[in-house]
LUMDOLUM-449017 format. One record per atom (N, C-alpha, C, O): z, y, x; atom name; chain; residue number from 1. Coordinates in Angstrom, 2 decimals. Atoms other than C-alpha are relative to their C-alpha. Example, Ala and Ser with C-alpha at 12.3 -4.5 7.8 and 13.67 -1.06 7.14 Angstrom:
BEGIN
SITE        c3        c2        c1   site   unit   pos
SITE      0.00     -1.19      0.89      N      A     1
SITE      7.80     -4.50     12.30     CA      A     1
SITE      0.00      1.20      0.90      C      A     1
SITE      0.66      1.18      1.94      O      A     1
SITE     -0.06     -1.19     -0.82      N      A     2
SITE      7.14     -1.06     13.67     CA      A     2
SITE      0.73      1.09     -0.77      C      A     2
SITE      0.90      2.20     -0.26      O      A     2
//
This chain:
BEGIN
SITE        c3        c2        c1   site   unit   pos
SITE      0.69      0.07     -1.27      N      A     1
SITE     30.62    -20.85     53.86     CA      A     1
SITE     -0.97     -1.18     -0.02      C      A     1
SITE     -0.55     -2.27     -0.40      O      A     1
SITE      0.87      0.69     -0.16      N      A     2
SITE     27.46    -22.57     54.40     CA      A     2
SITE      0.17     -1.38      1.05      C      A     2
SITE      0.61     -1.23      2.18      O      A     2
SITE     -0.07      0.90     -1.23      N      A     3
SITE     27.36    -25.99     56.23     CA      A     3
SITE     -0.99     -0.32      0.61      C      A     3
SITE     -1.89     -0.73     -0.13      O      A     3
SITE      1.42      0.47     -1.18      N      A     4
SITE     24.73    -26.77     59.12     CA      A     4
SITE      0.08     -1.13      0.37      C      A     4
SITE      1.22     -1.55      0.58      O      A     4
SITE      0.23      1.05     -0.81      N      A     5
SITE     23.52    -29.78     60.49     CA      A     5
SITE     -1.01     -0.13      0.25      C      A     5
SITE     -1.67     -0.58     -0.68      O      A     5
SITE      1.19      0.34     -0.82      N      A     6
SITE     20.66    -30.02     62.69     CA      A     6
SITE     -0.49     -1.33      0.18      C      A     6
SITE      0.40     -2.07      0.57      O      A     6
SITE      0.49      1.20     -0.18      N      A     7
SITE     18.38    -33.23     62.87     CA      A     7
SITE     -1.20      0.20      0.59      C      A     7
SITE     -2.05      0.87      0.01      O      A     7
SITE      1.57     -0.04     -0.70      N      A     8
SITE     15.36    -33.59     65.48     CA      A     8
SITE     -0.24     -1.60     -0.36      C      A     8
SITE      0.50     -2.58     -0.33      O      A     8
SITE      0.93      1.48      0.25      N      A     9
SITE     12.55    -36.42     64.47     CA      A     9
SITE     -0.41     -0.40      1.19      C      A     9
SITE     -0.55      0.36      2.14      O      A     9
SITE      0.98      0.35     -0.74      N      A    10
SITE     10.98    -38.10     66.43     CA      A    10
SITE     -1.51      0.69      0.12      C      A    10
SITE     -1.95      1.32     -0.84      O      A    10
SITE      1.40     -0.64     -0.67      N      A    11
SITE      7.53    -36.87     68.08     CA      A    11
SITE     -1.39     -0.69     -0.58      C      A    11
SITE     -1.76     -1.67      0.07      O      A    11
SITE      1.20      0.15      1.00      N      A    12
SITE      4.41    -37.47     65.75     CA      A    12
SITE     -0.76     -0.57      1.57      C      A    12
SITE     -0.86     -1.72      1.98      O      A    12
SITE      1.13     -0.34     -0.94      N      A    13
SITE      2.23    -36.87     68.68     CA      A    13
SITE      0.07      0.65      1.07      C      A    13
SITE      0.44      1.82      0.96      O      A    13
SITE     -0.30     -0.54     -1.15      N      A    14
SITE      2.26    -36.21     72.29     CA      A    14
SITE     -0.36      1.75     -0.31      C      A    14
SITE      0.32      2.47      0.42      O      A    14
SITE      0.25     -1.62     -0.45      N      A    15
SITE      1.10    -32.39     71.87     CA      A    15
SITE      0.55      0.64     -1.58      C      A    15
SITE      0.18      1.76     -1.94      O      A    15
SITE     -1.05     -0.93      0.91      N      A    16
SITE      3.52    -31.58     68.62     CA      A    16
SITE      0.97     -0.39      0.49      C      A    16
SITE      1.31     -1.50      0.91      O      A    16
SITE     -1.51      0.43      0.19      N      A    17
SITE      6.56    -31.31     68.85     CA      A    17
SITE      0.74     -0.62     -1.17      C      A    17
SITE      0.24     -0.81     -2.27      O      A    17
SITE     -0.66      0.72      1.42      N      A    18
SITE      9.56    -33.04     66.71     CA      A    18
SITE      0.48      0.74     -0.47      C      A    18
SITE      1.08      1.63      0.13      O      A    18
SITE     -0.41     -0.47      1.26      N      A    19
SITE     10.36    -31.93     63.60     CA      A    19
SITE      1.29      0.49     -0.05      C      A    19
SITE      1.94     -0.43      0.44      O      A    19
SITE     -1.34     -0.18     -0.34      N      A    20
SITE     13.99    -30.12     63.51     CA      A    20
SITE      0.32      0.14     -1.34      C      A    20
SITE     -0.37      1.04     -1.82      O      A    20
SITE     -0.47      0.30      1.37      N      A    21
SITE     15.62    -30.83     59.87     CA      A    21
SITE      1.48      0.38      0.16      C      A    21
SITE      2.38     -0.18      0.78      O      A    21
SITE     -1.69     -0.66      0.02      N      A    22
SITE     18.78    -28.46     59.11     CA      A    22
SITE      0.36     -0.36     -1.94      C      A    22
SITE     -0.23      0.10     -2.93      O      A    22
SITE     -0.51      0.37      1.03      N      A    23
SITE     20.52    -29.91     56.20     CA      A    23
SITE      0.90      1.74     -0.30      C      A    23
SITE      1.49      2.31      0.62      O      A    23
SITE     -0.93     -1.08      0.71      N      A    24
SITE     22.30    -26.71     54.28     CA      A    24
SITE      0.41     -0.65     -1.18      C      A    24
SITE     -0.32     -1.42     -1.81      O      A    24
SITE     -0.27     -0.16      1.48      N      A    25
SITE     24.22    -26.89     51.28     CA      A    25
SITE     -0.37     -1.55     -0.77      C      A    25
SITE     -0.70     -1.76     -1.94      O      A    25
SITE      0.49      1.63      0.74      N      A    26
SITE     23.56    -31.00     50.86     CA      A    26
SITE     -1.60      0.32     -0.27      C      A    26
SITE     -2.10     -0.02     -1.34      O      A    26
SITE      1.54     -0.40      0.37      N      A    27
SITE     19.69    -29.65     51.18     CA      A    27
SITE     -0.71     -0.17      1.26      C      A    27
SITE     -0.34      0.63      2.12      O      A    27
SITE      0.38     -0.54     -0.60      N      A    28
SITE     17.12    -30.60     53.64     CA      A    28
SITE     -1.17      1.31      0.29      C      A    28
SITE     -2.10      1.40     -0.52      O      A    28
SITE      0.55     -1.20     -0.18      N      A    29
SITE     15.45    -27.36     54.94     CA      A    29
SITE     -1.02     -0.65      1.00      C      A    29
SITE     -0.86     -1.71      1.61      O      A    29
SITE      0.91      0.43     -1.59      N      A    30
SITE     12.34    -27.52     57.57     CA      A    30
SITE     -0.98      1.30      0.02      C      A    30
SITE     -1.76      1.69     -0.85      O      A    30
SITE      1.29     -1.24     -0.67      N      A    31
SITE     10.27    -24.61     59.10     CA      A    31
SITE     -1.49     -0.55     -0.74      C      A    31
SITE     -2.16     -1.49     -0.30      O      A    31
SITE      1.45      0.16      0.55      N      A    32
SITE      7.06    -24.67     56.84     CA      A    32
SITE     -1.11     -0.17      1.25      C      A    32
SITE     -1.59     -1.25      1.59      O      A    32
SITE      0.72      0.02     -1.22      N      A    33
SITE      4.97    -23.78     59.81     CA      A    33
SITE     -0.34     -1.47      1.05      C      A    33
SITE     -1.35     -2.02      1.49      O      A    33
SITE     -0.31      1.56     -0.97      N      A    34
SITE      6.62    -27.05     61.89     CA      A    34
SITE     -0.73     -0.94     -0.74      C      A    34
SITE     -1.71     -1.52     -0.29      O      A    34
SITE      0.75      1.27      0.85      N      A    35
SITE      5.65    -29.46     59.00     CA      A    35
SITE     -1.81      0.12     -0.49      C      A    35
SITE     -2.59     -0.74     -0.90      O      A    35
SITE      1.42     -0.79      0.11      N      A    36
SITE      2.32    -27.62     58.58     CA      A    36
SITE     -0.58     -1.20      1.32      C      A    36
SITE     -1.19     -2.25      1.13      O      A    36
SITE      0.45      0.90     -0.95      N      A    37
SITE      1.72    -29.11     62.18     CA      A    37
SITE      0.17     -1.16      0.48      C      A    37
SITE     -0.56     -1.56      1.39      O      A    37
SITE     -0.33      1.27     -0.17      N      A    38
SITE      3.36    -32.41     62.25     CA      A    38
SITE     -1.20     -0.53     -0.87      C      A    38
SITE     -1.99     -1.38     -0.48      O      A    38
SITE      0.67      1.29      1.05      N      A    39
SITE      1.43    -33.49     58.82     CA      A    39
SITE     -2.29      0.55      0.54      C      A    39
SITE     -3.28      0.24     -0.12      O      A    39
SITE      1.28     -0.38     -0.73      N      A    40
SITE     -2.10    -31.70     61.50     CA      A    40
SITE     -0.74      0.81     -0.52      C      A    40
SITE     -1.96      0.67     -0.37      O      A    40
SITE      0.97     -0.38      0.71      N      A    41
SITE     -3.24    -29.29     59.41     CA      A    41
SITE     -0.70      1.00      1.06      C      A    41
SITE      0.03      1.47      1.94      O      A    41
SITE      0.83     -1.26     -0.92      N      A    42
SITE     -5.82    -26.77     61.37     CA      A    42
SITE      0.45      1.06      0.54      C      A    42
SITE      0.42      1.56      1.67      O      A    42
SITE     -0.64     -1.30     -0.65      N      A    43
SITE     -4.12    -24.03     61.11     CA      A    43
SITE      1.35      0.32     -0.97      C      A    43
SITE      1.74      0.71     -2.07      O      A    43
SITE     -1.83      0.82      0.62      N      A    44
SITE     -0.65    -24.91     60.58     CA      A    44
SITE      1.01      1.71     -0.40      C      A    44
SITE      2.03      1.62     -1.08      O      A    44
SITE     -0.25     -1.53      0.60      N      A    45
SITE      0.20    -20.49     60.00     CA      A    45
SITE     -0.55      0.16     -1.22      C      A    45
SITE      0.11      0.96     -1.88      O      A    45
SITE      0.85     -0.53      0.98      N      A    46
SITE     -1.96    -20.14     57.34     CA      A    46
SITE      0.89     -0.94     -1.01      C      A    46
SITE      0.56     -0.60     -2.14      O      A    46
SITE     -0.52      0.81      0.57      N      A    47
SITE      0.29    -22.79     55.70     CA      A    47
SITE      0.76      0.34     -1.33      C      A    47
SITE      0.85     -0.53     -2.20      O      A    47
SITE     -0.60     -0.18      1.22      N      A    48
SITE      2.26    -20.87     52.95     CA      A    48
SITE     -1.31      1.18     -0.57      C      A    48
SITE     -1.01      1.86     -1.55      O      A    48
SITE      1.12     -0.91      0.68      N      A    49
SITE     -1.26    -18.61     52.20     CA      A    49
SITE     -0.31     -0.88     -0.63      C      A    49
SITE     -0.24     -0.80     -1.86      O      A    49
SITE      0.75      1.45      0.41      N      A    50
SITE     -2.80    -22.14     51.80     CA      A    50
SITE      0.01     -1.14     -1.10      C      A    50
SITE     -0.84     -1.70     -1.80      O      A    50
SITE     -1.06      0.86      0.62      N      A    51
SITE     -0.44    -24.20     50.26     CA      A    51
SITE      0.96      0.22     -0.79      C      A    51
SITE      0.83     -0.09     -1.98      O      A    51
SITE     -0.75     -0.19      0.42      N      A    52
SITE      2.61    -23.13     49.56     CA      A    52
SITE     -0.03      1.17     -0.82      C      A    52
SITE      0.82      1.05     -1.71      O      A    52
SITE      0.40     -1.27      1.39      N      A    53
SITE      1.40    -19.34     47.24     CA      A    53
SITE     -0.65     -0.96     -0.83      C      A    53
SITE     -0.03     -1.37     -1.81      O      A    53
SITE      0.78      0.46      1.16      N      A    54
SITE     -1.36    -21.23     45.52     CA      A    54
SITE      0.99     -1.19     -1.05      C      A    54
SITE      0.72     -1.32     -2.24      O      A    54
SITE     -0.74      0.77      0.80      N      A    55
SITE      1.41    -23.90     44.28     CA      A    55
SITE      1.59      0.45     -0.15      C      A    55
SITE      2.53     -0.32     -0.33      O      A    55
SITE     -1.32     -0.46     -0.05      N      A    56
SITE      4.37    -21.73     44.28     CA      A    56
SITE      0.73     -0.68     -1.60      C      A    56
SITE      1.74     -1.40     -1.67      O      A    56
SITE     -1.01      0.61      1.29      N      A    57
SITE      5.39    -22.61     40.43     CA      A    57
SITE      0.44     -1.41     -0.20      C      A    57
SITE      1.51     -1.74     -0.71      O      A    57
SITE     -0.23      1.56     -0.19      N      A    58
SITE      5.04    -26.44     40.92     CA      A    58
SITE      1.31     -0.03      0.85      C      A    58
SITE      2.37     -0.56      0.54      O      A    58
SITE     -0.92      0.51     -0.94      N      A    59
SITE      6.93    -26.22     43.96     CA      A    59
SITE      1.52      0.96      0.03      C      A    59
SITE      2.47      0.85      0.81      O      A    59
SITE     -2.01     -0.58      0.67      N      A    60
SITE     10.26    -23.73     42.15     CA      A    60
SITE      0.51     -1.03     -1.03      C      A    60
SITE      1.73     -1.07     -1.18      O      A    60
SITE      0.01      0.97      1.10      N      A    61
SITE     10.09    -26.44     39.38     CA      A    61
SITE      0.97     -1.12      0.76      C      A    61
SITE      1.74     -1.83      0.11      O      A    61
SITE     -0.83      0.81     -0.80      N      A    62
SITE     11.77    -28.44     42.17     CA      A    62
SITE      1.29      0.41      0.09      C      A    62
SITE      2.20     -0.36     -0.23      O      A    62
SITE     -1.75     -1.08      0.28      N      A    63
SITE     14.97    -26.07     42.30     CA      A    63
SITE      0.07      0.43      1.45      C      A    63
SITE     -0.80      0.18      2.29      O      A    63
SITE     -0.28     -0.44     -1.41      N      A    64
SITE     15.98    -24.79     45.28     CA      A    64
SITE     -0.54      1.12      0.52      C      A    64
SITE     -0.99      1.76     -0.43      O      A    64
SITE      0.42     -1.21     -0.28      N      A    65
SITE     14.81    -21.81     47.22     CA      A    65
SITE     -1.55     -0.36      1.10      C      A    65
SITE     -1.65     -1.07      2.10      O      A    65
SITE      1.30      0.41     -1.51      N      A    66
SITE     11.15    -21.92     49.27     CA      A    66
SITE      0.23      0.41      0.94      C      A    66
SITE     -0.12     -0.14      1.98      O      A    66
SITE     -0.45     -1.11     -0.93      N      A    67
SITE     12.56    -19.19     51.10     CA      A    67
SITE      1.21      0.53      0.57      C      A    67
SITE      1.75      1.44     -0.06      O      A    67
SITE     -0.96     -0.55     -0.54      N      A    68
SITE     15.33    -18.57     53.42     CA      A    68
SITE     -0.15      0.88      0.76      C      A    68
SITE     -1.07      0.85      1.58      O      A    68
SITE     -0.02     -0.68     -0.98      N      A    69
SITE     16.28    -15.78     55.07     CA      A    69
SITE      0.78     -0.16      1.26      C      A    69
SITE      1.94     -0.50      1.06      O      A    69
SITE     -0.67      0.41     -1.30      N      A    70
SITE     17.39    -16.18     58.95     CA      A    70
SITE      1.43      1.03     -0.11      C      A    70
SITE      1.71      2.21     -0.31      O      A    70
SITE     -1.66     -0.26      0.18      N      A    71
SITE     21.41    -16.68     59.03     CA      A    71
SITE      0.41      1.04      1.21      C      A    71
SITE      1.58      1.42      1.33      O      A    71
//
């Protein structure tokens, strides 16, 4: 069985919201999308077209999964 723990950041910026960090598995996890708009990018959706495909092999080289599916 998987273990959860939820962590909210603090607030970057009055008009984002804070960051919500779920530790799984001794791993933190974070909504691509969320960190997309904390770190301001334009268009904080377009974020795994953008970013995260064009560097997909760099960023499996890390271990772990890019991709969870909702528990």
């Amino acid at each position: 069985m998987r273990k959860l723990k939820s962590v909210i950041t603090e607030t970057v910026r009055a008009s984002v919201p804070a960051l919500t960090i779920t530790v799984m598995d001794n791993e933190a996890r974070v909504l691509d999308t969320a960190l997309a708009e904390q770190l301001g990018m334009a268009e904080p959706r377009k974020v795994r077209q953008n970013v995260i495909e064009p560097n997909r092999d760099e960023l499996e080289a890390f271990g772990g999964g890019l991709r969870m599916d909702l528990i």
